[in-house]
N, C-alpha and C positions, 0 to 999 in steps of 0.2 A: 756440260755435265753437272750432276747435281748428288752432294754427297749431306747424307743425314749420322751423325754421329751422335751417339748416345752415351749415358753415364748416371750413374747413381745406384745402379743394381747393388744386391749383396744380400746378405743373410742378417735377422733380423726375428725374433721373439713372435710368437704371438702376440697383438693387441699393439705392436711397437707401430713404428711407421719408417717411411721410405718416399724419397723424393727422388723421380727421375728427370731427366732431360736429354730433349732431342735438340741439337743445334743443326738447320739446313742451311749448306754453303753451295756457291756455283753459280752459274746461268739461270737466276732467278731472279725473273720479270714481278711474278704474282705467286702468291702460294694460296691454294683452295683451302682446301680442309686439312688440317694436322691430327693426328689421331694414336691412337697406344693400341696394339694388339697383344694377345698372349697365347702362348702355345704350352700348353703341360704334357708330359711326358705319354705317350699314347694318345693324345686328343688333337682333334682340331685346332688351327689357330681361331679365335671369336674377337672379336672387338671387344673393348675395354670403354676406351670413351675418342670421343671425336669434337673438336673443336673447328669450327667453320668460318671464312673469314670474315663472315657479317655478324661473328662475335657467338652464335646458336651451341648448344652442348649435349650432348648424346651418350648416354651412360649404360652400359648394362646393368641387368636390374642385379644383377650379386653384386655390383661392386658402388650402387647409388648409395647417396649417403656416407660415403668411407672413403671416394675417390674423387678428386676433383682435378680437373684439367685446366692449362690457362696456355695463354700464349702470349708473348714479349714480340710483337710485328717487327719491333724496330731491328732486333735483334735476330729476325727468325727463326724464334727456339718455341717448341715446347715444354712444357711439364705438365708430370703429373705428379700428384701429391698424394700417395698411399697412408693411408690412418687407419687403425685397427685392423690390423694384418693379420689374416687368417690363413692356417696352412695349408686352403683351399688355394689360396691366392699363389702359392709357388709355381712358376712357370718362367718362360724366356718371354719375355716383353720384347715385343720390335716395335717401336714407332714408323708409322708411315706417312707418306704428304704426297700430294700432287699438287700442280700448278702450270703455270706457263714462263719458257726462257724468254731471253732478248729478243728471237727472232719467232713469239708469239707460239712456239710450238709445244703443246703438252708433252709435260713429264710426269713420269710417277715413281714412285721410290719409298725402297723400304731402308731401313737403320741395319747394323747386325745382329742388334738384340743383344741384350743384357740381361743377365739371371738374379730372382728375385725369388728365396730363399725363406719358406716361416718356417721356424720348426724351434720347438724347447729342448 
């Protein structure tokens, strides 16, 4: 089993910023791609940015520029790094990951998601 737990959400000014983080723990052989989705209230969830593990980055175009995504292998965590936060940007951020366990078989997995709040 493969558990992703996230943290850093919360409420936060226009134009401030906001650092989250996904740590994946478990039966992880490899992790593929690590990535931040977001879901606002009536909308679909969309991708956010995605970090791949031949190092590649993937950003949607509202939030290029102002979001930047990294990953710590050693640790298997991600982050994202939220800068000039707009209260476009409020929604529940899930991180999600796939990869392969011990015994080579793909997994995929979302976070719980954690809320990320603009507003004056």
């Amino acid at each position: 089993q493969v558990q992703l737990v996230e943290s850093g959400g919360g409420s936060v000014q226009p134009g401030g910023s906001l650092r989250l983080s996904c740590a994946a723990s478990g039966s992880i052989f490899r992790i593929n791609a690590m990535g931040w989705y977001r879901q606002a209230p009536g909308k679909q969830r969309e991708l956010v940015a995605v970090a791949t593990s031949g190092g590649n980055t993937n950003y949607a175009d509202s939030v290029k520029g102002r979001f930047t995504i990294s990953r710590d292998y050693a640790k298997n965590t991600a982050y994202l790094q939220m800068n000039s936060l707009k209260p476009e940007d409020t929604a529940v951020y899930y991180c999600h990951a796939d990869g392969r366990n011990y015994q080579f078989s793909p997994w995929d997995h979302w976070g719980q998601g954690t809320q990320v709040t603009v507003s004056s």
